[in-house]
C-alpha positions in Angstrom: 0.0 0.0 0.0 2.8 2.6 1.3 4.5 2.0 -2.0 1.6 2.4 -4.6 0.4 5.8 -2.4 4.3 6.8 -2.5 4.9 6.0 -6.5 1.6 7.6 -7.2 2.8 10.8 -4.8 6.3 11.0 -6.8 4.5 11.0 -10.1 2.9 14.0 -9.2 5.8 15.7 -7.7 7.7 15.4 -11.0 4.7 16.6 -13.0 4.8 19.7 -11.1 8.6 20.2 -11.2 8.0 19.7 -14.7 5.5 22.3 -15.1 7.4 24.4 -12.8 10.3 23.9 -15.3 8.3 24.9 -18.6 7.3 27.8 -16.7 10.8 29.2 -15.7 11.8 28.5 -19.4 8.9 30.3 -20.5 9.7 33.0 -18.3 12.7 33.8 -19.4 11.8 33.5 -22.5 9.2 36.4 -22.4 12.1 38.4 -20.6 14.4 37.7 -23.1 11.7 38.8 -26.0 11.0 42.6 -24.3 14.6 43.6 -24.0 
């Protein structure tokens, strides 16, 4: 049980680190683009 619930909670961590990611890249991006 522990290790399904823990799998299942890593998954999501590294969907939001990945989205967190995008977002930086994106963010610098747009910085990059009005200078």
């Amino acid at each position: 049980e522990g290790w399904c619930d823990r799998q299942g909670t890593l998954a999501e961590v590294k969907a939001r680190l990945h989205m967190r990611q995008q977002g930086a890249v994106k963010r610098e991006r747009t910085l990059a683009y009005s200078q």
